[in-house]
N, C-alpha and C positions, 0 to 999 in steps of 0.2 A: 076790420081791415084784413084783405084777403091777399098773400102775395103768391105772386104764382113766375117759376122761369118758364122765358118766353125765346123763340126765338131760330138763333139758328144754332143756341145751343142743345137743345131741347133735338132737334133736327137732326145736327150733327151724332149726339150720342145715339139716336136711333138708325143711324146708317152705319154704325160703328167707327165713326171718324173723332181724332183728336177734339176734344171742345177744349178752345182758346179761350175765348168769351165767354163770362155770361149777363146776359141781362136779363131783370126782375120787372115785373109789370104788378102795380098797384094799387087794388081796386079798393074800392070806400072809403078811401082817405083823401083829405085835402091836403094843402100842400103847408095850413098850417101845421096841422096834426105830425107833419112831415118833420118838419123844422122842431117844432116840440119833442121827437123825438132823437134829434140830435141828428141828422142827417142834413147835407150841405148841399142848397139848390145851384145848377150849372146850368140847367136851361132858359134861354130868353124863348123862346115860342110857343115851348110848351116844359111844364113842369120835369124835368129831370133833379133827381137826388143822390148823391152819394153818401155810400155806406157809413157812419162815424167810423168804424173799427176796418172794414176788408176793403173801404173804395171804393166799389162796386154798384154798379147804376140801377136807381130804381125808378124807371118813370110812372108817373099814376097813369090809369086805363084812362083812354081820350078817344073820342071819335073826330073827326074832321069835314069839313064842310067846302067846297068848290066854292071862291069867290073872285078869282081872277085867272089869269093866264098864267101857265109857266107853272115849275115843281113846287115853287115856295106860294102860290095864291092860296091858301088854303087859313080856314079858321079851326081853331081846336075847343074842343069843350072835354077839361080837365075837370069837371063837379066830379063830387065824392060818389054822385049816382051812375054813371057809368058803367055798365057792366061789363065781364068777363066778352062775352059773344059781339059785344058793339066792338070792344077795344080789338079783337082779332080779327073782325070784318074786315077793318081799313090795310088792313097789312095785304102784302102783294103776293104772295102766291100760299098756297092751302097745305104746304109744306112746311112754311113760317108760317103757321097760324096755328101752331100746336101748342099747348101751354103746361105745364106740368107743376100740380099743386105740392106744398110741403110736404105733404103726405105720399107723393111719387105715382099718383094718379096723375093722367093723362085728361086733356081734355080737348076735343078735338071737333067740334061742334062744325067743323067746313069737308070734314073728311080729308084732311091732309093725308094720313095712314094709309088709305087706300091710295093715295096716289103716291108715299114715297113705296108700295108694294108695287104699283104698278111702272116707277122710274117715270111719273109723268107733271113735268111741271107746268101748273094750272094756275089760274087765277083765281080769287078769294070772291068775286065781285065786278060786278059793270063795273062799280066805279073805280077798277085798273086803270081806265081809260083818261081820269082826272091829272095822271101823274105822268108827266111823259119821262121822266127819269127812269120808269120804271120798265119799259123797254131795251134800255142799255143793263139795270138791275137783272131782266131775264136771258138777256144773250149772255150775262157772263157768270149766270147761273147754269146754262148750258154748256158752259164751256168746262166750269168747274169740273161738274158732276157728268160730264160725257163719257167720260173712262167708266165709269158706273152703271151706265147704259139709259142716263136719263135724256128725254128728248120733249121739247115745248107740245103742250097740246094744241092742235090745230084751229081751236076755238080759241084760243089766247095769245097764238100767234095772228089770227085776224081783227083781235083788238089793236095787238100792236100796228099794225097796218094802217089799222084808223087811225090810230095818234100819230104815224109818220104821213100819213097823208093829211091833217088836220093841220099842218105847219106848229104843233105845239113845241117840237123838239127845238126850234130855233128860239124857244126862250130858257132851252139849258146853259149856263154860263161854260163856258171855256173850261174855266178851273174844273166843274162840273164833271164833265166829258172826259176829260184826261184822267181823273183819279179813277172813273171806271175804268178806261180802256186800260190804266198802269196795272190794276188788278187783274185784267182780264189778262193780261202779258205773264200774269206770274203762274197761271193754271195750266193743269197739263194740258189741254186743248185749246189755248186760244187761237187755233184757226175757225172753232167752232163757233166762237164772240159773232169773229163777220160774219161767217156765212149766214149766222139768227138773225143780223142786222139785216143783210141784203135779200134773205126773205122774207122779211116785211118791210121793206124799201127804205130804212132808215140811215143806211150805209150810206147811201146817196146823198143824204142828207149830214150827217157827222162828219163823213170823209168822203168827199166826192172825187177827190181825187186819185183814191187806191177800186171805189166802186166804177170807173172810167176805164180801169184795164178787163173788165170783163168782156167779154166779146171781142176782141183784140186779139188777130189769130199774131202765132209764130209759127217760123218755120220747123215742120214736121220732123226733119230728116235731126234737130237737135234739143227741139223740145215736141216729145208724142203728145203729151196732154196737149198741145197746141193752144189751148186759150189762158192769151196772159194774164186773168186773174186769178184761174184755179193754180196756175205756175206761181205765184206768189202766195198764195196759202200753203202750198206743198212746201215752198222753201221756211216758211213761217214753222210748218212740224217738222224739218229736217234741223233748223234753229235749237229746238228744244231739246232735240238731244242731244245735242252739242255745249248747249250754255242755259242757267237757271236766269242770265242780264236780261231783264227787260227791255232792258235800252237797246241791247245788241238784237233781242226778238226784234223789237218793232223796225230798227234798220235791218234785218232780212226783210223785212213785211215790206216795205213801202223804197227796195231799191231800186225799181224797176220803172217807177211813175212817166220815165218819159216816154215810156210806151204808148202811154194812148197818148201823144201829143205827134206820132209820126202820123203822116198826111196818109190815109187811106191807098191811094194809086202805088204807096211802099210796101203796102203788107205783102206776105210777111215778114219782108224787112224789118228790122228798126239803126238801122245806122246812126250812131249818132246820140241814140237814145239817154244814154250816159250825163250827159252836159244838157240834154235837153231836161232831165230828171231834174236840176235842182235849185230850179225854182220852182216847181208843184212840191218838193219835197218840202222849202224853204216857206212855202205860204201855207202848207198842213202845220210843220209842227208852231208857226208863230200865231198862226190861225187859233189855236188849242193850246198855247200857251204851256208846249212842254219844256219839262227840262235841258237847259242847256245842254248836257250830256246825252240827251234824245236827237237833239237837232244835230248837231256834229259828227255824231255817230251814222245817223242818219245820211249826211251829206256825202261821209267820206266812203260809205258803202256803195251812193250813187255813184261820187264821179269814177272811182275808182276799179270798180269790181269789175269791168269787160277789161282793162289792161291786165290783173293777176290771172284774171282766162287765157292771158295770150300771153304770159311773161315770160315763155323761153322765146319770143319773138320777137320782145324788147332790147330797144338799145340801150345801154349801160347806164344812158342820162336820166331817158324817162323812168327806169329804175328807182336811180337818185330821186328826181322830182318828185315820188309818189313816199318816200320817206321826208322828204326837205315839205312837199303840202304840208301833211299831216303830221307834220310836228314829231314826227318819231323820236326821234332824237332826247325831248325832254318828256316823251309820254309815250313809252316803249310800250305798253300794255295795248298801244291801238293798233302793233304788228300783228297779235294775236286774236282780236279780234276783228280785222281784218279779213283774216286766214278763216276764221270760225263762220262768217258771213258769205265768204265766197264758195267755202265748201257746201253750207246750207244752199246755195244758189246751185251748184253743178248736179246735186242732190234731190231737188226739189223739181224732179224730172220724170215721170214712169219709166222705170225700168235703171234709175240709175243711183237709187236709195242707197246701195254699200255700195259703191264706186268711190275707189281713193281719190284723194285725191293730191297728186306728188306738186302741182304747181305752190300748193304754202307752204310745203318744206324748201322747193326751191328759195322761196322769198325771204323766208329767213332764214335760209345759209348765206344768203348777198348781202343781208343787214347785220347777221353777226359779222361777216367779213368787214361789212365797212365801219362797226361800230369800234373794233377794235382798234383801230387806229388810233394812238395817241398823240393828244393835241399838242404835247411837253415834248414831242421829238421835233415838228415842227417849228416851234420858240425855240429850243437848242437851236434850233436852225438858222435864227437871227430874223425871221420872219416876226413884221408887225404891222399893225394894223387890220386894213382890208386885206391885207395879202395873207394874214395866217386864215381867213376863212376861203381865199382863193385855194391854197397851196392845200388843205383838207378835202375839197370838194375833189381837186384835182388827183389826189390819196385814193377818195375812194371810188374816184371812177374807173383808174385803174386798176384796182382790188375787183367788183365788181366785170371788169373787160375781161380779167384773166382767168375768172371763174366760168364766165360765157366761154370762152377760149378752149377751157381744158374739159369743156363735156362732150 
């Protein structure tokens, strides 16, 4: 029995990054041998073990066999005969295909080495082409490792091409799609996620609705890059450096959807666009089955973010309205992200990357002013009912009037 770490710990420590993980791959052993030696199986598909003493995963070497559609059609052959070179075959790019024995030898039989030397992520194998999960696995391998200077190889991005044009990708489940894309949100480049996707036509497929604002001019005179989808990947990297939220990435990423829904004879108008966003926003995240917190975030960036562009133009009410939607009031933390979305938008611009932005200081000097308001001076006031939420609104829209007033 041969045990060897595999992986992307093995990976990680040879780029000189943190290793979190490790997982162990174990050849010549069966999985009673496994069990006999006190280690506790967790895999139903294919043999996984945990450590007795550290916990830590040991799967026996398997190769796998194409027997249906979809990332799960697949049969494993976990025998004790297996080798080292079979079991790193099936793995997906030659970067994870590096193995390193207790002895701290390397073993590297696809030539991964040469490709983390040359920053180039490659595939192990045709059979890439069996997994379509593994598509979304290399865009957000790309996105990872982009700050690094790695980039997909042009032969492995026309594999992915065949599996987005093969229709395999429609039998990724939901849950599926989202845990990548969540991960790809937490990477310093997940602008780089889509654009891997949409060059090899997958985007189209996952998310057809953020891949629909490509070719969608604006107007020049306030966005230069003029086409509305590289404008939403630019505000996606202006996101990042403003907030580590996932949630708040991808509502910069997708506030913009009702862009491609204005009638062509408008461009490059989009009047409108705001209210027309949320329901493409409203059918992606239910579509992908994200987190609450995704969707909401999401909505309240669409409707809302052309009014904080134009909030010294606001009247005092629509002010109110835009804390009274969005719940401010019992969920104050979504004034600040808000502000962090809307700046990533004005941002997400050529030429207007360090441009302040004084409109979310405006916003929350209105909502401290109105927040302050004590509800207990009102009830001294003999007010009840509907009329103590009357007589408050009424507080703070002349709190808010007077601040308009005195600039």
């Amino acid at each position: 029995m041969d045990i060897y770490l595999v992986g992307g710990a093995v990976r990680d420590r040879l780029l000189g990054l943190d290793v979190k993980d490790k997982d162990y791959m174990v050849v010549g052993a069966s999985a009673e041998q496994m069990l006999a030696l006190g280690y506790r199986q967790v895999g139903k598909d294919f043999p996984v073990f945990l450590h007795p003493n550290t916990q830590a995963e040991y799967a026996l070497a398997r190769t796998e066999r194409k027997v249906a559609s979809g990332y799960a059609g697949f049969v494993c052959d976990a025998s004790a005969n297996v080798t080292l070179e079979q079991d790193l075959m099936r793995r997906d790019l030659t970067i994870n295909a590096i193995a390193e024995d207790t002895h701290g030898q390397l073993h590297d039989p696809y030539h991964g080495l040469d490709d983390l030397k040359s920053k180039t992520l490659r595939h192990v194998s045709d059979a890439f082409v069996e997994d379509p999960l593994r598509v979304l696995r290399v865009a957000r391998f790309a996105a990872r490792f982009a700050s690094l200077g790695f980039s997909v190889a042009n032969s492995t991005l026309s594999l992915m091409r065949t599996i987005a044009e093969s229709g395999e990708l429609e039998s990724l489940s939901a849950e599926r799609i989202a845990v990548e894309i969540e991960k790809a949100l937490t990477t310093k480049n997940p602008e780089v996620f889509f654009q891997v996707l949409r060059a090899c036509g997958a985007l189209n497929v996952i998310m057809p609705e953020l891949d629909a604002l490509f070719g969608v001019p604006q107007p020049e005179i306030y966005h230069p890059e003029i086409d509305t989808g590289l404008h939403s990947l630019l505000v996606l990297q202006q996101a990042c450096l403003l907030t580590d939220d996932p949630a708040l990435r991808f509502a910069a990423l997708v506030h913009d959807l009702g862009k491609a829904l204005t009638p062509k004879n408008k461009w490059p108008s989009h009047h409108g666009h705001d209210l027309l966003g949320i329901k493409p926003v409203t059918r992606l995240c239910e579509r992908l089955r994200l987190p609450n917190n995704y969707k909401q975030l999401a909505l309240m960036a669409t409707e809302f973010h052309q009014l904080l562009h134009t909030i010294e133009q606001l009247r005092a009410e629509t002010i109110l309205k835009i804390f009274n939607k969005t719940d401010m009031w019992r969920k104050p933390e979504r004034l600040e992200a808000l502000i962090v979305i809307c700046t990533a938008d004005s941002r997400g611009r050529y030429g207007f990357e360090n441009k302040a932005y004084p409109r979310g200081q405006y916003l929350r000097e209105c909502y401290q002013l109105a927040r302050q308001i004590d509800v207990r001076v009102i009830l001294d006031q003999g007010y009840q009912g509907a009329e103590i939420k009357e007589k408050l609104e009424e507080m703070r829209l002349k709190i808010i009037n007077d601040k308009k007033t005195a600039r």
